[in-house]
Phi, psi and omega in degrees: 000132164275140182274138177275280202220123166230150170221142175260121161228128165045072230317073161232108186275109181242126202244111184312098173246176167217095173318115157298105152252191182304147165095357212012027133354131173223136221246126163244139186217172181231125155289107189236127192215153185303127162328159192014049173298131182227127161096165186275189187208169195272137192229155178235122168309128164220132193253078193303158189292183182290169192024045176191184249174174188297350182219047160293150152359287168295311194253030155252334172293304192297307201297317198274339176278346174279311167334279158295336189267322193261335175089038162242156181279166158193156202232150187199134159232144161329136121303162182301156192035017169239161184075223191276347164237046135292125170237354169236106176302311172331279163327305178313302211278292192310346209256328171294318187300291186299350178289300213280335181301321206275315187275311203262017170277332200113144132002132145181196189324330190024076157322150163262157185315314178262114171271321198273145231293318169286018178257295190298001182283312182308302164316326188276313156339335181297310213247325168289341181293313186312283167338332163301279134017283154270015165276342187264317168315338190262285194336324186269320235245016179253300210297310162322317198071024168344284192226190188238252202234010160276077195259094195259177179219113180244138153192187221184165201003260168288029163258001185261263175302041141201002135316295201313323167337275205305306168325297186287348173267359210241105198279350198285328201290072214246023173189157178209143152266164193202185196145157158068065187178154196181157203279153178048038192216084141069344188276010190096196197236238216299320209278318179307293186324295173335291191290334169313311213288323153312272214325134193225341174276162200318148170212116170257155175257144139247163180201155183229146222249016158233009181325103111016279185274300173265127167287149185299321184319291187339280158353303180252012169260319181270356130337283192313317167308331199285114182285354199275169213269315188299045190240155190216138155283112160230140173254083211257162186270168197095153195288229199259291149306004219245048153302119134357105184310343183275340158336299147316340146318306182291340185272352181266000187276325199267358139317298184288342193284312192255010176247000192076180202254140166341167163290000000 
């Protein structure tokens, strides 16, 4: 990875990079790591929702609480067509509004969010090139002596359909939370079901049981899928967004529980 930009706050080094892939590409993600961090640490992959980027809300408060409380890095990139790799704004703009459309209808059937057929083949497309994607992301940062063998996984919705993907092809990978996602709701079909059904590392789910975009059936069929014997469910009252802030508790308890504690 080349460093773009780095700045330190409040000892969190958060450092602006760009990842070389196949195709030559160059991918932008941030690295957030302890001031004078030296040798590696356990580090956590954080995978953002659909229509938002790498440094929404959610995934700079888990980066910057991992950070300070455990002394661990954690990496985060654009997905295609998000962030810093948008190339049609219009589209981009049309996919928040219907997203946004969708959550202020309310609990309901929880339709997936892409119904038309060439939206969702491009989407899913999307989501295996990402996968791809952070296999290149472990390949550098193993290569680098970044990190060893603590290797984690966080992401909520899209960041969920194409974890779950990634977790399951990426042996590097030993614990993951995954959440707000569920079978046959726009995250793919038979091949989605295939990889829950792979998935053999420690795993929490969270969902939330007003869930807007995921139906509850969805939701818990897809829990119920997750083969692995280690897994744990929480379920909160509330829409899609509306995760519960203590959730981060749990995901840093359960990072520490299975990568061990930081530097």
């Amino acid at each position: 990875m080349e460093i773009v930009q780095e700045v330190c706050e409040r000892g969190v080094i958060e450092r602006r990079v760009g990842l070389k892939v196949e195709g030559g590409e160059v991918v932008p993600g941030i690295v957030w790591l302890p001031e004078a961090a030296t040798g590696p640490r356990p580090t956590v992959i954080l995978g953002h929702g659909g229509v938002v980027h790498k440094r929404a809300p959610e995934v700079l408060g888990l980066a910057r609480r991992l950070v300070r409380h455990q002394g661990y890095a954690a990496v985060a990139l654009d997905a295609p067509e998000h962030g810093e790799r948008i190339t049609d704004k219009e589209a981009a703009r049309a996919r928040r509004r219907s997203v946004q459309a969708r959550i202020g209808q309310g609990p309901g059937a929880g339709l997936p969010v892409v119904t038309d057929a060439n939206q969702a083949a491009g989407f899913a497309g999307r989501m295996n090139a990402h996968v791809g994607e952070l296999t290149a992301l472990v390949d550098d940062l193993v290569s680098t002596g970044f990190i060893d063998d603590r290797l984690g996984y966080w992401g909520m919705s899209m960041g969920t359909g194409i974890g779950l993907r990634f977790v399951a092809s990426e042996p590097r990978v030993k614990a993951a939370v995954l959440g707000l996602a569920g079978l046959g709701a726009g995250m793919g079909g038979a091949e989605f079901e295939a990889a829950a059904r792979s998935l053999r590392v420690p795993i929490l789910f969270l969902f939330q049981w007003d869930d807007e975009l995921i139906a509850r059936d969805a939701g818990l069929a897809l829990f119920d899928a997750i083969g692995s014997t280690d897994k744990t469910l929480h379920v909160n009252p509330g829409g899609h967004v509306e995760v519960p802030v203590f959730e981060n508790d749990s995901a840093e308890s359960f990072f520490v529980r299975h990568l061990g504690a930081g530097g």
